[in-house]
N, C-alpha and C positions, 0 to 999 in steps of 0.2 A: 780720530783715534787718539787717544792718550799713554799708550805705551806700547812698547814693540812687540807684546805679549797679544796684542788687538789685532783684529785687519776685518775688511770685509767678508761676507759669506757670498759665494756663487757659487752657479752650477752647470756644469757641460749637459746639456741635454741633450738625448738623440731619438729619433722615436720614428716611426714610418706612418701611421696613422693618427692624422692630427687630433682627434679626439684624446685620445691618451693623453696627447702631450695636453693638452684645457685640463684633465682629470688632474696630472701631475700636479700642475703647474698651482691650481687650486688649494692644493694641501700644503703644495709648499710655501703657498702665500700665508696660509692661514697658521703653518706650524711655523712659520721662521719672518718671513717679512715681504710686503712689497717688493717689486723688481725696481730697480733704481734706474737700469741700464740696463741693456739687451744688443746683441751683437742682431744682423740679420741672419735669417736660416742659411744654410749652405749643404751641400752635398758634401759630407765628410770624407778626405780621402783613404784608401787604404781602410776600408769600414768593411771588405769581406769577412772578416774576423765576426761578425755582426749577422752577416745577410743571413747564414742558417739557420739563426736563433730566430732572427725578428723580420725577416725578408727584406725588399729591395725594393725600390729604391729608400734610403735612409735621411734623414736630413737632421742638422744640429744646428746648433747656437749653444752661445753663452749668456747667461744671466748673472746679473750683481743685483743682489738683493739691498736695502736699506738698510740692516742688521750690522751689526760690528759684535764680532765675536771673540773669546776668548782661542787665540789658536789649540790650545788641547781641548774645547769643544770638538773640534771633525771628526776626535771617533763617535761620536753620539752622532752629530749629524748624520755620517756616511749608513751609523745603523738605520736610524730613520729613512734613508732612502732608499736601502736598500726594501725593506719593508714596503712602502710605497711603489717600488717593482713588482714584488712581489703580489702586492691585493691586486693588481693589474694585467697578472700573468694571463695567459691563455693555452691552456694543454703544456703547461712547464716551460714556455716561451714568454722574455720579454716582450712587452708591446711600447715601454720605455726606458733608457738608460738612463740612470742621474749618477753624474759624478761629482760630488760638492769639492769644494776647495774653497781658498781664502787668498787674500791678493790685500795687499799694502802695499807704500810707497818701496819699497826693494823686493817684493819676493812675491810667487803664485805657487801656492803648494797644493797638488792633488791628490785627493784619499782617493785607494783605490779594497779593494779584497785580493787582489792579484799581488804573486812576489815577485819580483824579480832584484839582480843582485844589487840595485842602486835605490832601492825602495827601504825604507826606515820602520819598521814594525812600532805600532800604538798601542798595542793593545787590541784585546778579543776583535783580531781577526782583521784589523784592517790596518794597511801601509799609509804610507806619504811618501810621493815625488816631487822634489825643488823642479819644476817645470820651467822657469822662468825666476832670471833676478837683473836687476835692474842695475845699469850702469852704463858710463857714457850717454848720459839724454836718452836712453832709450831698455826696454825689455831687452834681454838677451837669451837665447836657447843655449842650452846644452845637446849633448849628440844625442844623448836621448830622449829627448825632448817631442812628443809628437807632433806632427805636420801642420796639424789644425789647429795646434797652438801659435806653433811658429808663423803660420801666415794670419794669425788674429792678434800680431802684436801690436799692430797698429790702433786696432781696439783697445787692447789691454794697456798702453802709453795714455789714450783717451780717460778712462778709467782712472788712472795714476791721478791725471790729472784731475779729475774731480774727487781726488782724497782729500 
């Protein structure tokens, strides 16, 4: 990375049928980059939010792409994915979540379409959450911070280090 304006592109994926997740996974390769890294799948906690839309059981990971982005790229990326949810839908239901964000050596910020009061408006429709910033040798959460981030910091430290 050559300036703080950079970081890497990743993605929270969650999907319940593995195939979607290969479909996804595919375009995101082809529209953005390579997986560089990849956390292993996990049973996301706190994912009822999820189950009605996409059923149960749910599984996620994290993905770091190869790509170094300009950080005011993610609202284009975040539309991009949302779009790729959407040619995958079934009966007006996900069959995959993608949530992109970007991650450097101090900070993981995630685009989300949802507001809430500590989320930073981009532009046409989509937010940004400081999910993680780094300090003392390590990732650190805020209280809003979700769960599955919080326990994949040890991942996200990993990552750091191979900036």
């Amino acid at each position: 990375m050559r300036k703080n304006t950079e970081a890497y592109l990743g993605f929270a994926l969650m999907w319940k049928e593995e195939r979607y997740l290969l479909l996804a996974e595919e375009i995101l390769k082809k529209e953005f980059a390579d997986f560089k890294i990849q956390s292993e799948p996990f049973k996301p906690p706190f994912s009822k939010y999820y189950h009605k839309e996409m059923g149960s059981p749910l599984y996620k990971k994290f993905v770091i792409t190869e790509l170094i982005i300009d950080k005011s790229e993610i609202v284009k990326v975040k539309k991009m994915a949302m779009d790729i949810e959407d040619k995958y839908r079934i009966e007006g239901n996900r069959t995959v979540n993608i949530d992109p964000f970007y991650i450097d050596k101090e900070q993981l910020v995630v685009s989300t379409s949802k507001y809430r009061g500590n989320r930073i408006y981009m532009g046409d429709g989509v937010f940004v959450e400081l999910e993680l910033f780094y300090h003392h040798g390590s990732f650190q959460p805020f209280i809003w911070t979700y769960v599955d981030y919080k326990e994949h910091i040890p991942f996200f430290n990993i990552v750091r280090k191979q900036l």
